[in-house]
N, C-alpha and C positions, 0 to 999 in steps of 0.2 A: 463476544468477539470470536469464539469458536464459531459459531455458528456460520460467520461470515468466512470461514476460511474452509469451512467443509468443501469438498470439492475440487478443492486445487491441484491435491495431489491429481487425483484422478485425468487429470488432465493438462501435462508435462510441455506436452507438445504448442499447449498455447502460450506458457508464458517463457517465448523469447528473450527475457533479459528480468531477471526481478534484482533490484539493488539490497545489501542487506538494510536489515530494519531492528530497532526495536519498539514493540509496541506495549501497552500498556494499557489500562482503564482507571481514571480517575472517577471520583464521584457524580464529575455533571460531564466527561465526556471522555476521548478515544485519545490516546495520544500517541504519536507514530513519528519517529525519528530515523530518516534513511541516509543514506549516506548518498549521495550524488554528485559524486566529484566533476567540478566544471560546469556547475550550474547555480546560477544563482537562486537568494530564495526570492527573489521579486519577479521569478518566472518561471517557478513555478505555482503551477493549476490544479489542485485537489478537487476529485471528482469520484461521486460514488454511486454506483449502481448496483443491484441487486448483490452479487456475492464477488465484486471488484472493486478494487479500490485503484484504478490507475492513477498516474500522476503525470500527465504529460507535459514536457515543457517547452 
């Protein structure tokens, strides 16, 4: 999970708005709980690329 978040600092100025989180590693996957107040969860869209994980909804 490190791996995937190297980088970010490095680069402030992209992430416009990150909601807090927390995340976690179970044995067979990723588990990530964010707060997103005013949104439901049947709209939101997990989507992952290279060293992002946005969530747009």
């Amino acid at each position: 999970m490190d791996r995937l978040l190297e980088g970010t600092a490095a680069a402030p100025a992209a992430l416009a708005w990150s909601p807090a989180a927390d995340m976690r590693e179970t044995d067979d996957a990723y588990v990530i709980e964010a707060e997103l107040a005013g949104i439901k969860r049947d709209d939101i869209d997990v989507e992952m690329s290279e060293r992002e994980l946005p969530v747009p909804a």
